[in-house]
N, C-alpha and C positions, 0 to 999 in steps of 0.2 A: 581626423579620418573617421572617427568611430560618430562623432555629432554630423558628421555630412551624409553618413550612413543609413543612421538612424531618422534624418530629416528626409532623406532620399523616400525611404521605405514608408515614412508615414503619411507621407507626398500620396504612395503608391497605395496605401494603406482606406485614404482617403476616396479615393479615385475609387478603390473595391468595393466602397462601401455606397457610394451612389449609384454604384451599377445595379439595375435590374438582378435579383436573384431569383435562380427558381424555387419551389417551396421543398423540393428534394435537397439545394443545398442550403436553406436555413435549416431546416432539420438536421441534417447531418454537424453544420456547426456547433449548435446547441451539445447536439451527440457527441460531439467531442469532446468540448468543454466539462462534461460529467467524467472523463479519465475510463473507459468502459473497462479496461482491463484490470485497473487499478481496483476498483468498485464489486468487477468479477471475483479478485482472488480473495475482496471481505466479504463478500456474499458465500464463498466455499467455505472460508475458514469458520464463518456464524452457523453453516451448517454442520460442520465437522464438532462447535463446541455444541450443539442443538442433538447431535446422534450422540454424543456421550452420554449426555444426560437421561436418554429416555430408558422409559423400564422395560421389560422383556416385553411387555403387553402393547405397547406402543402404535399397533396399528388401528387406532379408533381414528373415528371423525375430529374428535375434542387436539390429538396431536397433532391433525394435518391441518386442522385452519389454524393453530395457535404457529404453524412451521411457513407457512405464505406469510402471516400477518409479521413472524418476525424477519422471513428474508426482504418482505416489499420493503418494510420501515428500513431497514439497513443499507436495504441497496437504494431508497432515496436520501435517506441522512449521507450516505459514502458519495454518491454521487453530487449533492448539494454543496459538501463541504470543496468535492474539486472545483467546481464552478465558483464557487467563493474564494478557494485558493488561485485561479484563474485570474481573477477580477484583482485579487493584493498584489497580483505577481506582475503584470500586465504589460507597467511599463520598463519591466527587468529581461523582460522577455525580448523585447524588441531589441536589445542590446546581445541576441546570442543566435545561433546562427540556428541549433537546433529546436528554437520555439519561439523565432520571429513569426512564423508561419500558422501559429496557430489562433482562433478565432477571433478574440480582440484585436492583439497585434496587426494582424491585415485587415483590420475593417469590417470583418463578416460578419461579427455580434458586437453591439457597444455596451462600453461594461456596464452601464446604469440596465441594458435589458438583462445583462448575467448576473448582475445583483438581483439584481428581481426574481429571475429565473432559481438560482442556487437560494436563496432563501425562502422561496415553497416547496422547494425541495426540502430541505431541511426540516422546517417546520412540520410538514404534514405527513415524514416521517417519522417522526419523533412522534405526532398523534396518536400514530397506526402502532406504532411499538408500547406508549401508555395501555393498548387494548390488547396487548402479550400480556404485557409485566411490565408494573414500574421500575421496579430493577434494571430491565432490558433498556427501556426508554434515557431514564439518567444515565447508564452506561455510553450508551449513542449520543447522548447530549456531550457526558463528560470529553468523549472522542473529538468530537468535531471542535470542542472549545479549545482542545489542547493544540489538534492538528491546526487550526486559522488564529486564534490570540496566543499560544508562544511556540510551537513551531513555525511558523512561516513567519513570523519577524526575528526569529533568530536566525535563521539561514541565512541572512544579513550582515550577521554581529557577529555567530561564533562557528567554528569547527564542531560544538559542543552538540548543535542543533540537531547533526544525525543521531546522537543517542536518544535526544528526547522525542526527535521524529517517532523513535520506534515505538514509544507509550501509547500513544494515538492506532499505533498500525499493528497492534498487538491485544488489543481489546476486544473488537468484534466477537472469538469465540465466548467469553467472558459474557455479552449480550443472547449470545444461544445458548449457553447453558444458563444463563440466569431462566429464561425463560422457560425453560423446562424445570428447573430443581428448585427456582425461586432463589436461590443462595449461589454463593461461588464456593466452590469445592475446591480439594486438592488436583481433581484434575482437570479442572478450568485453567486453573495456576500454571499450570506444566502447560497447557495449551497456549498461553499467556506468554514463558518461557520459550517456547521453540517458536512462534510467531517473531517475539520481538530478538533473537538471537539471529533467524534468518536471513532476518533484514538487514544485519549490516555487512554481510559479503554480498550480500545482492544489492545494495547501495551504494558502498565503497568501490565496488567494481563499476558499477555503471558509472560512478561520480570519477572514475580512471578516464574509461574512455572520451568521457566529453569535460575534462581536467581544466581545456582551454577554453571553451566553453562561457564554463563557472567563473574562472579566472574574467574573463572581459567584460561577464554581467556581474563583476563585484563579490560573488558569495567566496569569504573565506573558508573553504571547504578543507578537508585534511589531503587532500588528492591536489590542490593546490600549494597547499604548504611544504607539501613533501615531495619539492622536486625528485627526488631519485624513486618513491614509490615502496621503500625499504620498509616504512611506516608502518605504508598502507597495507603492504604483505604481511607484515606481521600482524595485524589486527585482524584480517581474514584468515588465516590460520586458527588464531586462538578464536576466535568466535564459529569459527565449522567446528572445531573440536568442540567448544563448549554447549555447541547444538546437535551434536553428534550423543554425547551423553546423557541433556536432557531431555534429547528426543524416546529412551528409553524409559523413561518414567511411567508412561500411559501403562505398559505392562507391568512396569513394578506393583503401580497404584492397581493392578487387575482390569483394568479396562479395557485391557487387548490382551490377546494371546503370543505365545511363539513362534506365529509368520509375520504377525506385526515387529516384533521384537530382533527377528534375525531381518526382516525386510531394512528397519531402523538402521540396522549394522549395517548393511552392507550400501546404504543411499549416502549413511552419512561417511562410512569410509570414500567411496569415490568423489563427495563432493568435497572433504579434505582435500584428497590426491588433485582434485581442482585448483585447491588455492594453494597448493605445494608447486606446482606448475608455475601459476603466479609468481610467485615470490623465487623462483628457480632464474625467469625472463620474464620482467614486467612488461610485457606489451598490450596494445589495446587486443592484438588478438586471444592470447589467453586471458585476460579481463572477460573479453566478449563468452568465454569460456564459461568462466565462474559465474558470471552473469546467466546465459540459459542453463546450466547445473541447477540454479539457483531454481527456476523455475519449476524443471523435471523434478525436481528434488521433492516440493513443496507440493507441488500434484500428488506424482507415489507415494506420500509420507499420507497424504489426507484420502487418498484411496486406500492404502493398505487398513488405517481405520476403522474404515466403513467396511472393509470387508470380514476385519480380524475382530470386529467387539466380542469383550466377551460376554 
């Protein structure tokens, strides 16, 4: 059923790809295939580790082009790497129901032009980022090697993969303060920390709701392994808690005041009481829960920030 399916769809796939397109919707393909949101929340968090760094004096010329040059390079390295992860995933996709649909799989982009495409991205963000700081540049390099050579072919092979996914997706601010302090500090690290701890209730949840999904394209994910979900509750538990704590670092370490500080409290108490729900009735609707929590969470945590430096 699933090979008649998938022969049906690339029948269908094929037929898309001959037709006449307008030049609004190659663009918009293309646009897809860069993951805009995904790309967006590394573009926040290079800036959230980019506003740590700066000194009180910070509003000259010399800090606002060195702040373009490092969010352009990032948000095309971020963006290059999904169109590369796009082009590996390609023919996985078609075998699932939530990302049959997107540009290779239905014929809108062929993946020799998204290789093409994702690899000047890549490339000539990584440029633009050598003219930040080499620091910054390697940083963004090292990302995209982790996220496309051993994250995306273990999403194949192990459950393991969501933890090393989150090394890749937890660096960016790491590339904004390099750029400003030249070094990585202790509170790049904690930014480091609460990045990569986030991710996995906002991963774990989302990897709930489309459980079956994963399961038909193959990926041994822990949200498939663990028919009952008991697992997966308890992992989002202790990783809200364990992000709830290190999220209070930034004012340990002085970087933020005592509205950052109680703001921390009380983002990371409800988005525990989130995965407590979870694990209370595993449904996709509290998943779906944890999941935009996950978001709110990460917004108000990286605005309270910007608001409370000290």
């Amino acid at each position: 059923m699933r090979n008649a399916k998938q022969t049906a769809y690339s029948m269908q796939g094929e037929a898309v790809r001959h037709d006449a397109m307008t030049l609004r919707e190659v663009f918009a393909g293309y646009y897809e295939l860069t993951k805009p949101g995904i790309t967006l929340m590394v573009v926040i968090s290079t800036a959230a580790g980019f506003y740590l760094a700066l000194p009180r004096n910070f509003l000259t010329l010399e800090y606002a082009f060195l702040f373009v040059l490092t969010v352009l390079g990032t948000a095309l390295v971020s963006a290059g790497s999904c169109v590369l992860n796009h082009v590996m995933e390609h023919d996985l996709d078609r075998g699932m129901k939530r990302t049959m649909f997107r540009p290779i799989p239905s014929g809108r982009v062929s993946w020799l032009n998204a290789l093409l495409f994702g690899s000047a991205l890549v490339i000539s963000g990584i440029a633009i980022l050598l003219a930040a700081h080499p620091l910054t540049a390697m940083l963004a390099g090292l990302t995209a090697f982790l996220y496309l050579a051993v994250y995306t072919p273990m999403k194949r092979r192990t459950q393991l993969a969501t933890l090393v996914g989150g090394i890749p997706g937890a660096l960016p601010p790491l590339g904004g303060y390099a750029t400003v302090s030249g070094s990585i500090g202790p509170e790049a690290l904690a930014m480091f920390m609460i990045l990569f701890l986030w991710q996995m209730p906002h991963f774990l949840s989302l990897a709930w709701m489309y459980r079956k999904d994963y399961e038909r394209g193959g990926f041994p994910m822990l949200t498939v392994l663990d028919g009952s979900g008991m697992v997966v509750a308890r992992h989002i538990i202790t990783y809200t808690l364990m992000l709830l704590l290190f999220s209070l670092l930034p004012t340990v370490f002085g970087d933020t005041g005592v509205l950052y500080f109680i703001g921390a409290l009380l983002l990371g108490t409800a988005f525990l009481v989130a995965g407590m729900r979870f694990f209370i009735e595993r449904s996709n609707g509290n998943a779906r829960t944890v999941l935009l929590s996950s978001y709110f969470y990460l917004l108000a945590l990286i605005t309270l920030m910007f608001i409370d430096k000290a």
